[in-house]
C-alpha positions as CSV (number, residue, x, y, z in Angstrom):
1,X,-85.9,-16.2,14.5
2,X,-84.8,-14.1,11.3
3,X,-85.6,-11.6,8.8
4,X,-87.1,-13.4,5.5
5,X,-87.3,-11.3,2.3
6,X,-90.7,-13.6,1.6
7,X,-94.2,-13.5,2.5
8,X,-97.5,-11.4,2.6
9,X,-95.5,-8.1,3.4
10,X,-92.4,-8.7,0.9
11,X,-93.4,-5.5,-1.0
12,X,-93.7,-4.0,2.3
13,X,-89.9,-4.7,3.5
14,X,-88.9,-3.6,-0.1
15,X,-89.5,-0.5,0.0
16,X,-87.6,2.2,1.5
17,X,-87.6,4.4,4.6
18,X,-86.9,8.3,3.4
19,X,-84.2,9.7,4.8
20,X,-84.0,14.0,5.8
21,X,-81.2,15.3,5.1
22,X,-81.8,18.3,6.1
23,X,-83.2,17.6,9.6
24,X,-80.7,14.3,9.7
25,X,-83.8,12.6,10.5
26,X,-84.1,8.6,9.9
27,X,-86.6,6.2,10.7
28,X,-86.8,2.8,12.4
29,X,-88.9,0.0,11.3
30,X,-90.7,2.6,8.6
31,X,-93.1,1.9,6.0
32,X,-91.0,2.8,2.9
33,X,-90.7,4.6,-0.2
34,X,-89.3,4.2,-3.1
35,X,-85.6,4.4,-4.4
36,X,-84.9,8.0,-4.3
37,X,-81.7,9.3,-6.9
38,X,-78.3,10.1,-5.8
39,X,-78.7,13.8,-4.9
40,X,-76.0,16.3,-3.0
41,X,-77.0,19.3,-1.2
42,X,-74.7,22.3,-0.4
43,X,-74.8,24.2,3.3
44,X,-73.0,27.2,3.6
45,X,-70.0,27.6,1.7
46,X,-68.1,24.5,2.6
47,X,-70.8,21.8,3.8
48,X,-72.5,19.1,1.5
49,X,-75.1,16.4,2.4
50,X,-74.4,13.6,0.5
51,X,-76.7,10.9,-0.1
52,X,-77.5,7.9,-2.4
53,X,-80.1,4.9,-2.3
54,X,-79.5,1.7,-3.6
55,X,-80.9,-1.9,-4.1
56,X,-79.1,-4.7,-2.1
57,X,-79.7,-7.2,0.3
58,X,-83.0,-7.8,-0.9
59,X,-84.2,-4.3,0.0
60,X,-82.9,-0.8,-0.7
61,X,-80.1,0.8,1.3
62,X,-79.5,4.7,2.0
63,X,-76.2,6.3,2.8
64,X,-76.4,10.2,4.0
65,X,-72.9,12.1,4.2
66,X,-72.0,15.7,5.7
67,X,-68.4,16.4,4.0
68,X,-66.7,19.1,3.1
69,X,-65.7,18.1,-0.3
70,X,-69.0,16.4,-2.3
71,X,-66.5,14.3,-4.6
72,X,-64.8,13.1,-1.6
73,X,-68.0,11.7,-0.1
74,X,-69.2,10.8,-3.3
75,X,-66.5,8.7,-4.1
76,X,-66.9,7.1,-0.1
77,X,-70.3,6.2,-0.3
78,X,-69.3,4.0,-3.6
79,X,-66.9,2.3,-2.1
80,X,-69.2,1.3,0.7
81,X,-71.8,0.3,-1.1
82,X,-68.9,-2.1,-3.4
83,X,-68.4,-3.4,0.3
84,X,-72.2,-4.1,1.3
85,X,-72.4,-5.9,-2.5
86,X,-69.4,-7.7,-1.8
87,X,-70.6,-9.0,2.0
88,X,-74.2,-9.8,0.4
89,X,-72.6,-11.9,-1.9
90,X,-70.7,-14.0,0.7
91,X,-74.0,-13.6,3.6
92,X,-77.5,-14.2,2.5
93,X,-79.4,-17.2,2.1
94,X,-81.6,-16.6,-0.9
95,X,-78.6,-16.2,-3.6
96,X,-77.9,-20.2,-4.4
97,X,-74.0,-19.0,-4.8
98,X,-73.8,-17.9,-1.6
99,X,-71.1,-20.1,0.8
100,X,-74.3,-19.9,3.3
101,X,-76.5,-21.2,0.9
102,X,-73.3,-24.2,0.3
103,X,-73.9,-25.2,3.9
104,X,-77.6,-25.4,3.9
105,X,-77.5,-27.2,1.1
106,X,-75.0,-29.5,1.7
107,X,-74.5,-29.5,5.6
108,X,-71.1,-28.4,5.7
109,X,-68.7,-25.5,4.8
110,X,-65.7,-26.3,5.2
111,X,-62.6,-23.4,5.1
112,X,-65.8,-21.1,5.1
113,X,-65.0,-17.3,4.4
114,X,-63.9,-15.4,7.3
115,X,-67.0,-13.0,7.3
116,X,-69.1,-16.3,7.7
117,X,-67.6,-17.5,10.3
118,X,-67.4,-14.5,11.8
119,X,-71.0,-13.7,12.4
120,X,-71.8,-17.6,12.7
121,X,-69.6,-16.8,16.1
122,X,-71.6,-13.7,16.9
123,X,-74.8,-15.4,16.0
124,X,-73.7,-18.6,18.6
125,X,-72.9,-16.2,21.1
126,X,-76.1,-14.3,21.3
127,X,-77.6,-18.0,21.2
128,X,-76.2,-18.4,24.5
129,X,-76.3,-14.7,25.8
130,X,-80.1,-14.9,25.1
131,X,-80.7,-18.3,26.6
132,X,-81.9,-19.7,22.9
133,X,-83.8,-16.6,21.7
134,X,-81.7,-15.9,18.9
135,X,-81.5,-18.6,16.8
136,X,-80.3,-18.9,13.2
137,X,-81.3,-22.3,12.6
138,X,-84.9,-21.2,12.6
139,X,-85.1,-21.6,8.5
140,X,-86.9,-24.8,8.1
141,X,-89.5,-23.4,10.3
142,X,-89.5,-20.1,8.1
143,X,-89.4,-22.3,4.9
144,X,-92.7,-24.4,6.0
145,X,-94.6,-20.9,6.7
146,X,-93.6,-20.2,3.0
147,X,-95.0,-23.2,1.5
148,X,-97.9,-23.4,3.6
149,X,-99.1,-20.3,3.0
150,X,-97.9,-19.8,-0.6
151,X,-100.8,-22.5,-0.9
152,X,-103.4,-21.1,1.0
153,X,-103.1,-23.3,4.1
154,X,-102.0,-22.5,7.7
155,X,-99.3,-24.8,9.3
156,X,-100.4,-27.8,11.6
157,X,-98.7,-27.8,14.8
158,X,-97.8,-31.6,13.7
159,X,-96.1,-30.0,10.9
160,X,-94.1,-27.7,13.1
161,X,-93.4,-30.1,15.6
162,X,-92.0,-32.5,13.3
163,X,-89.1,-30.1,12.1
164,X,-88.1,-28.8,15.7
165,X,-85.5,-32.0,16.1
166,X,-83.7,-29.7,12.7
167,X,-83.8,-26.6,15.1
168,X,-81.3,-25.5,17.6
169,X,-78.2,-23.7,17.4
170,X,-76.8,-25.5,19.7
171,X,-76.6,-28.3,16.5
172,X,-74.0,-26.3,14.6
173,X,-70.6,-27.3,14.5
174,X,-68.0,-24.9,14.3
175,X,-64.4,-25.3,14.3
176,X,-61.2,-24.9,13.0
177,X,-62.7,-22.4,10.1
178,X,-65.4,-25.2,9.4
179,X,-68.7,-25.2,9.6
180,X,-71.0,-28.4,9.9
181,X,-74.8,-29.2,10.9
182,X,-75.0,-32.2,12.8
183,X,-78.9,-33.0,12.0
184,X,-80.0,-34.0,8.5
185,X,-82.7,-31.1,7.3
186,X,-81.3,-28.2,9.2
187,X,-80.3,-25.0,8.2
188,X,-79.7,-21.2,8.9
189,X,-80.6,-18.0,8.0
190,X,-78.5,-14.7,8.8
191,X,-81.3,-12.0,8.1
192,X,-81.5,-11.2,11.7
193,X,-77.7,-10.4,12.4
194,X,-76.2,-10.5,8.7
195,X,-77.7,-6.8,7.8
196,X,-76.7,-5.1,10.5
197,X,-72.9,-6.5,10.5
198,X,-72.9,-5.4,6.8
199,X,-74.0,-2.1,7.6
200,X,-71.1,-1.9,10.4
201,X,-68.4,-2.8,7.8
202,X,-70.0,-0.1,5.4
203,X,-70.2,2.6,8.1
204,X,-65.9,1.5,8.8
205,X,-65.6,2.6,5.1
206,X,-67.1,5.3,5.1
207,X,-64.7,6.4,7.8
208,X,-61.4,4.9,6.3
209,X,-62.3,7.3,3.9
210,X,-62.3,10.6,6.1
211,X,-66.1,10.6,6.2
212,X,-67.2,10.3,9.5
213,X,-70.2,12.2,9.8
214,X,-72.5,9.6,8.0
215,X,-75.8,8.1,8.3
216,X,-76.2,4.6,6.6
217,X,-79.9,2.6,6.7
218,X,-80.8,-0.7,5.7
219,X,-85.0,-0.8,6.3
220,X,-85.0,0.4,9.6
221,X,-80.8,-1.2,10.7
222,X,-79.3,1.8,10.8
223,X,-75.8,3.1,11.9
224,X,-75.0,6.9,12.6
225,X,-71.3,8.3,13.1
226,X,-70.5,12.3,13.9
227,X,-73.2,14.8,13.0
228,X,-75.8,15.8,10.6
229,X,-75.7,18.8,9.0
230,X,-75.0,22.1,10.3
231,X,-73.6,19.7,13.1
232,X,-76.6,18.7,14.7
233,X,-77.2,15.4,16.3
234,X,-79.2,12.9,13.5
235,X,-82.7,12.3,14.3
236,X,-84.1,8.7,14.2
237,X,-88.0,8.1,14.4
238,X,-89.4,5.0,15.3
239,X,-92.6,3.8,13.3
240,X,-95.8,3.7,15.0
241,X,-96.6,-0.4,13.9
242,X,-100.2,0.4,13.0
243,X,-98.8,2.8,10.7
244,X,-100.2,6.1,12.1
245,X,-99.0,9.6,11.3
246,X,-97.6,10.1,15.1
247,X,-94.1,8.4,15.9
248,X,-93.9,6.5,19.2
249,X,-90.7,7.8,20.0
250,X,-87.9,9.9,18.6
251,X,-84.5,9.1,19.4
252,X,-81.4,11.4,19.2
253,X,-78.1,10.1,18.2
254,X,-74.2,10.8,17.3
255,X,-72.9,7.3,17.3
256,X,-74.0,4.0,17.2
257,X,-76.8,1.7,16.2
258,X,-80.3,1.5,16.0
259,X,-82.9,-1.5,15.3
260,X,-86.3,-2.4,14.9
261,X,-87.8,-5.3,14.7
262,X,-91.9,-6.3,14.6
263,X,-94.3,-8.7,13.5
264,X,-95.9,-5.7,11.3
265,X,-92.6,-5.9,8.9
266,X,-93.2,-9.5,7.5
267,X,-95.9,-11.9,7.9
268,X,-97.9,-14.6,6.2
269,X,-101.6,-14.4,7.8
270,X,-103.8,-11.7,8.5
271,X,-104.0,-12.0,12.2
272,X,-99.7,-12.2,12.5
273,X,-99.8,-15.1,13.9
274,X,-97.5,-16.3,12.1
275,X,-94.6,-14.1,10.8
276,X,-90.8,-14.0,10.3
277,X,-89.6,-13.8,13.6
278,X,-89.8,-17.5,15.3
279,X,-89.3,-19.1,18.4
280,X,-86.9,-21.7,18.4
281,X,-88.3,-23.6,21.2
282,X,-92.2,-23.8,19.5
283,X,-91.5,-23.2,16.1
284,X,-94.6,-20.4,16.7
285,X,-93.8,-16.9,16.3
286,X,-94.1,-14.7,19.6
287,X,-97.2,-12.3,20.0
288,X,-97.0,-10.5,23.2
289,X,-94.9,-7.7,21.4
290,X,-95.4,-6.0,18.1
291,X,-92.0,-4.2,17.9
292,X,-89.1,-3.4,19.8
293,X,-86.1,-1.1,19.4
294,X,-82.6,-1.5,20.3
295,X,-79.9,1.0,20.5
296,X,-76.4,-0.5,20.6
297,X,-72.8,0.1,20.0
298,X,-73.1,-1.8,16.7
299,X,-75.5,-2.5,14.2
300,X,-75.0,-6.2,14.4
301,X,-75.9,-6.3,18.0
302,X,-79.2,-4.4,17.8
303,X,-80.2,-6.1,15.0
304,X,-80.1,-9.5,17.0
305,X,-81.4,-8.4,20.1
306,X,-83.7,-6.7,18.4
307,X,-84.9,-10.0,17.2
308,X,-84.4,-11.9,20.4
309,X,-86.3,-9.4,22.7
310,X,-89.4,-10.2,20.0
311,X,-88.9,-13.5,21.2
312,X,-88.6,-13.6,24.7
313,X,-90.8,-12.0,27.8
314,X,-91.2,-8.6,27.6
315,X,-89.5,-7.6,31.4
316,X,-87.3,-10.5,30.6
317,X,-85.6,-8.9,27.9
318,X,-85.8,-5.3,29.3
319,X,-83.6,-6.9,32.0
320,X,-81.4,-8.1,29.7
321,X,-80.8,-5.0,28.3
322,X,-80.3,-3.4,31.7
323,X,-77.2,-5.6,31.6
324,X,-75.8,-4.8,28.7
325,X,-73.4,-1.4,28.6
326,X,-74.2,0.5,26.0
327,X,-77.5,-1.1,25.1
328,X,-81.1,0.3,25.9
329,X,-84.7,-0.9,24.5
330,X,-88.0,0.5,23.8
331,X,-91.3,-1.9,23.3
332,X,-94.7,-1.7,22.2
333,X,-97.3,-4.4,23.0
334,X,-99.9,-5.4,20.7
335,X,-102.2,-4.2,23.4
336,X,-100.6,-0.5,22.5
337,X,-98.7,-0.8,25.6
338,X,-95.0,0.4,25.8
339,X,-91.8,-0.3,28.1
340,X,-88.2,0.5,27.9
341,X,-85.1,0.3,29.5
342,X,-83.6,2.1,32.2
343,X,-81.3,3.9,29.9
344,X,-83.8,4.7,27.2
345,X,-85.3,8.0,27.9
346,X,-81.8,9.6,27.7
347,X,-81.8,9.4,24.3
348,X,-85.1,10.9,23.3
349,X,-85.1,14.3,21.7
């Protein structure tokens, strides 16, 4: 299962989620608007929000800083975004350059980049910690939806079954810096994991820099550190999926991470039957949920289990939650129906 930047809904996942300043307020899994200018707004005498929007990784990203000095934060948020340019460079599978793109084309990376491998190792752990849902070697399934659809036609469940034998994570090689697919036709993609590490190394810039009260979104990934202004906690709202006015559920936050993922983000039919989350095991995309939240310590980790808990029984991956320190889950069914973790409703405003 993975983010795709293709499909019915590509314009969709484009555009960006607006960011408050003011109120600190973000929101998860938004529909979005449009890139919005670099801008810097004083409080007080010695307080300035800080923000900028920018295209990359195939969508737009916002950064928010409180700082005392606006060149200071100014200056931060541009080297973070160098950072995010330089780690989309090294990370995503639709730039042919890409040492990811190398290995699915080829079948091997060898002496890959150490940013590869490490979120390949991330991406192999959660494999296991998940018991298969998070799978990065879902691309040939994602990659027949494409083509099928791109034409007008629906896949056949021959066609899917036919490419499962190129699916499994448990099919990578990786050793000694290398990286190696051990079945002909296989491949991966990192949009379900790459995003949110990316946004981790930006937010670790940020603070390098002496700007630790930050706010950094990539379409609905998005890591908070310290305060909003006037030092109030930042405000995250989670989309409604059938894009009403009301939000679900509003979370507040000082640190961390916060995910969502849905089959309302990116899909190729009318019905979401088919979208860009996938099952490993079928090759069908799940439908008993239409989005779920994580909150985690790191951006990278709600961003995957935000895409495994898509994939796997709804109580089944509130449990798994449950298990994880640090971690807690809200879901909405495409009945309307919602869940969450034990640990959830501390964290609503």
């Amino acid at each position: 299962m993975s983010r795709s930047e293709h499909g019915m809904c590509d314009e969709q996942r484009r555009s960006f989620l607006k960011l408050s300043g003011l109120l600190g307020l973000g929101a998860a899994g938004a529909a979005l608007l449009p890139a919005a200018k670099a801008e810097a707004v004083l409080f007080g005498n010695n307080e300035y929000k800080v923000s900028r929007t920018k295209l990359a990784m195939g969508s737009f990203v916002a950064i928010t800083a409180i700082h005392s000095s606006r060149d200071q934060a100014e200056q931060a948020i541009g080297l973070a975004f160098e950072e995010i340019d330089r780690l989309a460079k090294l990370l995503s599978r639709h730039d042919s350059s890409t040492p990811v793109s190398h290995l699915n084309r080829t079948g091997t990376l060898p002496a890959a980049p150490v940013e590869v491998l490490e979120v390949v190792s991330r991406s192999l752990a959660l494999h296991r910690e998940t018991n298969g849902a998070f799978d990065i070697t879902v691309k040939p399934i994602l990659d027949l939806y494409q083509e099928r659809f791109a034409k007008g036609a629906t896949p056949s469940e021959a066609e899917i079954k036919a490419l499962l034998p190129q699916v499994g994570s448990e099919h990578l090689r990786y050793q000694g810096g290398n990286i190696a697919m051990s079945r002909q036709g296989m491949g991966i993609t990192l949009d379900g994991i790459a995003p949110g590490y990316i946004v981790d190394r930006a937010s670790e810039v940020l603070s390098r820099q002496g700007v630790t009260n930050h706010l950094i979104n990539c379409s609905g990934d998005i890591r908070v550190s310290g305060t909003a202004a006037k030092g109030k906690p930042w405000t995250v709202a989670i989309q409604d999926p059938a894009k009403g006015k009301a939000y679900p559920q509003v979370v507040r936050m000082t640190s961390g991470a916060i995910s969502t993922s849905g089959d309302y983000e990116l899909y190729y039919d009318r019905e979401k039957m088919f979208h860009h989350i996938v099952n490993s095991h079928t090759g069908h995309s799940p439908v008993a949920l239409t989005s779920v939240t994580v909150t985690a310590p790191s951006v990278m980790e709600a961003d995957a289990l935000a895409t495994a808990l898509c994939v796997m029984e709804p109580a089944q991956g509130l449990a798994l939650i449950n298990r994880r320190p640090g971690c807690a889950s809200f879901q909405i069914g495409r009945d309307g129906a919602t869940r969450h973790s034990a640990g959830w409703t501390a964290k609503l405003v």
